[in-house]
C-alpha positions as CSV (number, residue, x, y, z in Angstrom):
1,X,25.2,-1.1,45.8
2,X,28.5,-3.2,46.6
3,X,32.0,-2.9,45.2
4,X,32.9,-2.2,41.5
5,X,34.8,-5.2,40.8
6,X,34.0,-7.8,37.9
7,X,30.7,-9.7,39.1
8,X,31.2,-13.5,37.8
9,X,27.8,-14.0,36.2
10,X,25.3,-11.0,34.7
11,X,22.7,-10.5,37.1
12,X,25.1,-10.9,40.1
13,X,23.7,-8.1,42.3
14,X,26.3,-4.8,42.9
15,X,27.6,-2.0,40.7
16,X,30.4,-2.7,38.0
17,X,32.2,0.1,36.1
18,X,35.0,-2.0,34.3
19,X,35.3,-2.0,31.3
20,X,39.2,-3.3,30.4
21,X,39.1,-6.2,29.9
22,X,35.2,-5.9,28.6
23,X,33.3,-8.8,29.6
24,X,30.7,-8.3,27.1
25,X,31.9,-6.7,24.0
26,X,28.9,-8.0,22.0
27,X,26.5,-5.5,24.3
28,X,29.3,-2.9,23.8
29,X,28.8,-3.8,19.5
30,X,25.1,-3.2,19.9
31,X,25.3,0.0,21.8
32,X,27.9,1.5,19.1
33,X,25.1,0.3,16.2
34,X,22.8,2.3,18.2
35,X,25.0,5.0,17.7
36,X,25.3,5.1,14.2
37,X,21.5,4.7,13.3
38,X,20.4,7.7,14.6
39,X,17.5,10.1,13.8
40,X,15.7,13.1,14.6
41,X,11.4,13.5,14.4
42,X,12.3,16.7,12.5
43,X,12.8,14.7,9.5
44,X,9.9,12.9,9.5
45,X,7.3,14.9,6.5
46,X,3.7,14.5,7.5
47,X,2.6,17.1,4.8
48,X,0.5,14.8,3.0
49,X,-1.0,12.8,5.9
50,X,-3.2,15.5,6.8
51,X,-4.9,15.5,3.4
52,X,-5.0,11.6,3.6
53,X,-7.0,11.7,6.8
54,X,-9.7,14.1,5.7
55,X,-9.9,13.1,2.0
56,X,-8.4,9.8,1.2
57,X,-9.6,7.7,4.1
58,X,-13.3,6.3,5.1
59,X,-14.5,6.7,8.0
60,X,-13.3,2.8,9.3
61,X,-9.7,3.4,8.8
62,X,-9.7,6.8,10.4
63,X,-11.4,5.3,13.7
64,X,-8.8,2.3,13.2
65,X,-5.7,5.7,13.2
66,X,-7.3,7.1,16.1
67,X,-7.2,3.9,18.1
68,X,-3.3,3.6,17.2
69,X,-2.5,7.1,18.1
70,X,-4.2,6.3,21.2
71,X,-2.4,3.3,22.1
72,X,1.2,4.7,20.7
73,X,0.3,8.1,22.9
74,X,2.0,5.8,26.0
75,X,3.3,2.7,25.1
76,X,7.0,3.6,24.8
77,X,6.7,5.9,27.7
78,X,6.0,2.2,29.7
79,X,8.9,0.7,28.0
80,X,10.9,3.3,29.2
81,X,9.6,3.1,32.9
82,X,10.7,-0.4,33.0
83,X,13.5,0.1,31.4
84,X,15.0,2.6,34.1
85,X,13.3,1.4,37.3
86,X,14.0,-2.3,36.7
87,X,16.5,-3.6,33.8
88,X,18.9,-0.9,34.6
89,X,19.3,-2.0,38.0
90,X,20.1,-5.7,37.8
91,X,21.7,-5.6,33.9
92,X,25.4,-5.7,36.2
93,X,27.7,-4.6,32.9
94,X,28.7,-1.3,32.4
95,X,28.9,-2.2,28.6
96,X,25.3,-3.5,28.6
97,X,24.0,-0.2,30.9
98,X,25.7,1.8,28.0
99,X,23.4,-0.1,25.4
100,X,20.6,0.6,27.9
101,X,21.3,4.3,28.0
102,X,21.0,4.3,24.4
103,X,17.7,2.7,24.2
104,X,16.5,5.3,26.9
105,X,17.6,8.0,24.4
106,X,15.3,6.2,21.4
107,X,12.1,5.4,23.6
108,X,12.5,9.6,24.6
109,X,12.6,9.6,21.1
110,X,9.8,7.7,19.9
111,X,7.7,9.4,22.3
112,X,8.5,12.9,21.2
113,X,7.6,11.3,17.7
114,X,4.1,10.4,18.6
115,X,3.4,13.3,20.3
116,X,4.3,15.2,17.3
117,X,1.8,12.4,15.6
118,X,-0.8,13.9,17.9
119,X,-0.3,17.0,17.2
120,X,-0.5,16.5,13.6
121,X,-3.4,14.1,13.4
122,X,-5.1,15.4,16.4
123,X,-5.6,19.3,16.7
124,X,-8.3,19.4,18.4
125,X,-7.1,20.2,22.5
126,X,-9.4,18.1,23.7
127,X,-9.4,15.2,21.5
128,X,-5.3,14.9,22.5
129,X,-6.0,14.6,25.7
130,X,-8.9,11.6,25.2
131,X,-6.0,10.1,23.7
132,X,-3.2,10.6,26.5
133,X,-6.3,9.1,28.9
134,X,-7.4,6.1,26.9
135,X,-5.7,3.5,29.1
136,X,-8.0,4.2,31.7
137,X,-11.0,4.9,29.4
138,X,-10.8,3.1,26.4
139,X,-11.4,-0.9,27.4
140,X,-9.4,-2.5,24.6
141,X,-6.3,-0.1,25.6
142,X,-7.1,-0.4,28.9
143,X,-6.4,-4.2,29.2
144,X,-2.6,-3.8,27.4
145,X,-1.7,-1.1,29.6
146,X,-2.5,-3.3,32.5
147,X,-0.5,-6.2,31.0
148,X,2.4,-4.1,30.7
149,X,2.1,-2.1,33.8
150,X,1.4,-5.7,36.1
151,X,4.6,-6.7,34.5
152,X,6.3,-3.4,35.4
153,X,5.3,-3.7,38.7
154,X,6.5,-7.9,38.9
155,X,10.0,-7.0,40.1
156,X,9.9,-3.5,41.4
157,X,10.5,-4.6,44.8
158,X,13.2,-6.4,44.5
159,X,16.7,-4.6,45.6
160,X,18.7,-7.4,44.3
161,X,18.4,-10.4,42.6
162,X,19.7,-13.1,45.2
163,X,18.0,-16.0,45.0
164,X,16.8,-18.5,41.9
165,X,13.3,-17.8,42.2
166,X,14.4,-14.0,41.8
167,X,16.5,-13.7,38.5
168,X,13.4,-16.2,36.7
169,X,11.6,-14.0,37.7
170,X,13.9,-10.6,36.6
171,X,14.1,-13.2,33.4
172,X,10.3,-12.8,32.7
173,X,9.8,-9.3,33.3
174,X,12.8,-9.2,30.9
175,X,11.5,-11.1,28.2
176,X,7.8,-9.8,28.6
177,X,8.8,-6.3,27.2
178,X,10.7,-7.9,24.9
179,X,8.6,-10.4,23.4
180,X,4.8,-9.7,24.1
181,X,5.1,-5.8,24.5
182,X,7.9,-4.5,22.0
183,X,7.6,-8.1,19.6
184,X,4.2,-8.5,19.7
185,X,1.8,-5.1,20.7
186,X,4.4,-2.8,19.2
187,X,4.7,-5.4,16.0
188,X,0.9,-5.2,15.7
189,X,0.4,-1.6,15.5
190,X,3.0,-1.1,12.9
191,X,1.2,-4.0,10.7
192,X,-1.5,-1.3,10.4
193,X,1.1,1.4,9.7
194,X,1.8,-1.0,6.6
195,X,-1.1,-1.6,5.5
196,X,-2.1,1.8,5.2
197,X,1.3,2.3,3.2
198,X,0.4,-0.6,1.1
199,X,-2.8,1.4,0.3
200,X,-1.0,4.5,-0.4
201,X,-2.0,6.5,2.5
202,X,0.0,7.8,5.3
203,X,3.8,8.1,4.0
204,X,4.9,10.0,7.0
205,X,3.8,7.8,9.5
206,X,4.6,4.9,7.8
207,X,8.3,6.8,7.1
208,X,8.6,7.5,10.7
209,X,7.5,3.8,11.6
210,X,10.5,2.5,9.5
211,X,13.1,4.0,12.0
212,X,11.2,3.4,14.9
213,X,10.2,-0.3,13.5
214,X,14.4,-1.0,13.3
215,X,14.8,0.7,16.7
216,X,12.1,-2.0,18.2
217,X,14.0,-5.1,16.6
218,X,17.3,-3.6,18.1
219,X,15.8,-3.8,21.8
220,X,14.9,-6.6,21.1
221,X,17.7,-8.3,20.3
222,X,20.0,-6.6,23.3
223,X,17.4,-8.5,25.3
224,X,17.5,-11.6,23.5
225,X,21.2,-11.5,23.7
226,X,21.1,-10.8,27.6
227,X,18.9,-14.0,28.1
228,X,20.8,-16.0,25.7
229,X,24.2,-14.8,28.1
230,X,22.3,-15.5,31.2
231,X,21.4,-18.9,29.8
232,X,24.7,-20.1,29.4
233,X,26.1,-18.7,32.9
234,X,23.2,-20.0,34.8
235,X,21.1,-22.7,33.2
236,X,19.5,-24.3,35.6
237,X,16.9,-21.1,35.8
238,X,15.6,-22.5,32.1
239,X,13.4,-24.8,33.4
240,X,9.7,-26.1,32.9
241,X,8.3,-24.0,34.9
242,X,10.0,-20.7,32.9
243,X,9.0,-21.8,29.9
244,X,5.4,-23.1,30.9
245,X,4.9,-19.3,32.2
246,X,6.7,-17.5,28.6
247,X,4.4,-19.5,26.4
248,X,1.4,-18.3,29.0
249,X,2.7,-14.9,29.2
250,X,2.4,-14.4,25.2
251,X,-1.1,-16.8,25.0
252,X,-2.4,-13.4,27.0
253,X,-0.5,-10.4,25.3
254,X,-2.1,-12.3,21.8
255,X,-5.4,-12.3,23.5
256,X,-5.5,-8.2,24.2
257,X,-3.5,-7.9,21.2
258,X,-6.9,-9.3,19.4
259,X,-9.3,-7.5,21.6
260,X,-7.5,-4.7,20.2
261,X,-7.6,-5.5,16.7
262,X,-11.7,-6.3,17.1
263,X,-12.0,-2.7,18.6
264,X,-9.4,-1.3,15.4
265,X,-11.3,-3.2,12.7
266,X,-14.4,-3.5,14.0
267,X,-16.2,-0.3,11.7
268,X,-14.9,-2.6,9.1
269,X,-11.8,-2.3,6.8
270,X,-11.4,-3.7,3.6
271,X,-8.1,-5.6,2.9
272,X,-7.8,-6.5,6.8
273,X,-9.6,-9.2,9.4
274,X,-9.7,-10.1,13.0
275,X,-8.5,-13.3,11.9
276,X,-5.4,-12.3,9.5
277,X,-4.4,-9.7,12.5
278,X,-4.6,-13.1,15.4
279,X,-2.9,-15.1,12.8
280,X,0.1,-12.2,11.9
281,X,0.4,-11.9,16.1
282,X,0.7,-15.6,16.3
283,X,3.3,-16.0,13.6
284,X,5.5,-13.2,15.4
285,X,5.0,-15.4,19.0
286,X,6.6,-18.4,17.2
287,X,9.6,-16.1,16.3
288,X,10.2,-14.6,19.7
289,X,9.6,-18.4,20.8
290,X,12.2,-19.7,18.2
291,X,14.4,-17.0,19.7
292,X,14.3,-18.4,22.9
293,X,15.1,-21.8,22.6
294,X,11.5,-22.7,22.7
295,X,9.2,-25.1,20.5
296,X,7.1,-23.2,18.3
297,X,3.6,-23.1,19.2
298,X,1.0,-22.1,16.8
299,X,2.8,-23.1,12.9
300,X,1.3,-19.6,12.0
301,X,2.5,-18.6,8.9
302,X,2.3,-14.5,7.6
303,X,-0.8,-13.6,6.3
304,X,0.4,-10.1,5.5
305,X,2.4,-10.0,2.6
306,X,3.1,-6.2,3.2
307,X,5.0,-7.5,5.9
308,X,7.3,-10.2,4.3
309,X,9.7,-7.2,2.9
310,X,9.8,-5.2,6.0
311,X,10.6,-7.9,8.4
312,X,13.6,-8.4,5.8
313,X,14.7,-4.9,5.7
314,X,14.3,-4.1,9.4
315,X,14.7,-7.1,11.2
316,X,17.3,-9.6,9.1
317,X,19.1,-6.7,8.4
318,X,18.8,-4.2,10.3
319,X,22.5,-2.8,10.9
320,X,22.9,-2.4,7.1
321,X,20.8,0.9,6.3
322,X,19.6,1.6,2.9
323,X,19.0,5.0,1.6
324,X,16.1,6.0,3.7
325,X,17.4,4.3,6.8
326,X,20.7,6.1,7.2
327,X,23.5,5.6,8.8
328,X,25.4,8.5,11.2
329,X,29.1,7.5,11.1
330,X,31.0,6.5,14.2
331,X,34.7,6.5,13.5
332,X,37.3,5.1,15.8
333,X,38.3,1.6,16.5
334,X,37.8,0.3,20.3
335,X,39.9,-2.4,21.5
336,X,37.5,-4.6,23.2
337,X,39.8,-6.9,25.6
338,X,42.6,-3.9,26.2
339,X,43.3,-3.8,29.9
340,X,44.3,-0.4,32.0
């Protein structure tokens, strides 16, 4: 790593640590929401999920829980890999490595949350650890773990980001975890979370969801911001070829996303389809599409009307907690442009 000094643009290779003046005080606004919308597993009450599993549920939905157990038992625990062994490195703010830290904090979190899911839905020993192995032995897991980990592995080799054909493609690894893997897999399973809810079953998981749910839509809007600040100090990296390879990027993540859903549903549930879960996956591509700058592509509209309110809660508004989304208070005013 080179010399601390102010780099000019944000993925200008070396290792900055100034903070007066702060470059970035946006990042530095998003790390000190972080702060304040903190929570622990420990309140989380699964005490009636138990009973909903072996009483309440047919034999479909529990099959569709234990595939989304499965899946949740690592998919944070990739985020985080990424998050550490590439975004860390080429992110060159001290104020947007603070947000970072943060996130590392709530993936650590989420994970201890589903394993605490496990442990609750799962006792059997043996059963949890078919679940910790299914992306190497359940085929429909399988495939998104290999999405994610091919798109882990895209920029691992690279030191630094020197060249043009470098930060696009730091740019895409950036805004595949974002889009496909946090906007879209993660969005998926937590549509199942709420349909269960909207049936009544499951108020623990679906309770826990809601914080993890606002935690999701806060990564990824530090990493919509981050493209959106790259975009206007280097634009000449947005070009046909970038976008051409985002829109095929989330064509595929859809595609195992549905695979997915077909293995989920596939005992049959009443109340949910193939087609309403491909449709809900291709509504939530046009958002992260609209996000980008990009043309919407598939004029999907929500078929899930259990989702209309939670996308308002957790997404529009997701710094302004209600009651069961609380708040920890931060006090103390930071001057963001103060010099030493």
């Amino acid at each position: 790593m080179s010399a601390v000094s102010r780099p000019a643009r944000l993925l200008d290779p070396g290792l900055c640590l100034t903070l007066r003046p702060m470059a970035y005080p946006r990042f530095f606004e998003m790390y000190r929401s972080g702060i304040k919308n903190t929570w622990t597993v420990e309140e989380v009450d699964f005490s009636t999920d138990t009973a909903d599993l072996n009483k309440k549920m047919t034999d479909a939905e529990r099959h569709l829980i234990k595939r989304l157990v499965a899946f949740f038992a690592t998919g944070d625990s990739i985020v985080a890999n990424n998050l550490v062994l590439n975004l860390y490195k080429h992110i060159n703010a001290p104020e947007a490595r603070m947000y970072l830290s943060r996130q590392l904090y709530e993936e650590a979190l989420h994970v201890q949350f589903y394993l605490t899911l496990l442990d609750t839905y799962v006792p059997d020993p043996d059963d949890r650890h078919r679940a910790f192995a299914a992306v190497e032995n359940i085929p429909s897991i399988q495939k998104k773990a290999a999405f994610c980990m091919r798109w882990l592995d895209s920029i691992q080799g690279l030191d630094r980001l020197e060249t043009r054909e470098q930060r696009k493609q730091f740019l895409l690894n950036l805004i595949c975890f974002a889009a496909c893997i946090e906007g879209l897999f993660f969005f998926g399973a937590f549509a199942y979370v709420y349909f269960l809810r909207s049936r009544g079953l499951l108020h623990g998981l679906a309770a826990g969801t809601n914080w993890v749910f606002r935690d999701e839509s806060a990564h990824m809007a530090f990493a919509f911001e981050v493209v959106e600040t790259v975009r206007r100090e280097e634009p000449g990296l947005f070009d046909a070829d970038l976008s051409a390879s985002v829109y095929e990027m989330l064509e595929e993540a859809i595609v195992c996303e549905t695979q997915f859903a077909e293995d989920l549903l596939g005992a049959g549930v009443v109340g949910m389809s193939v087609r309403d879960v491909r449709q809900y996956l291709e509504f939530c591509a046009d958002q992260r599409l609209a996000t980008l700058g990009l043309a919407r592509r598939y004029q999907a509209k929500n078929p899930f009307s259990f989702m209309d309110l939670q996308d308002v809660q957790e997404v529009t508004n997701f710094f302004e907690r209600r009651v069961s989304a609380y708040q920890v208070g931060v006090s103390g005013d930071v001057v963001l442009d103060a010099a030493f």
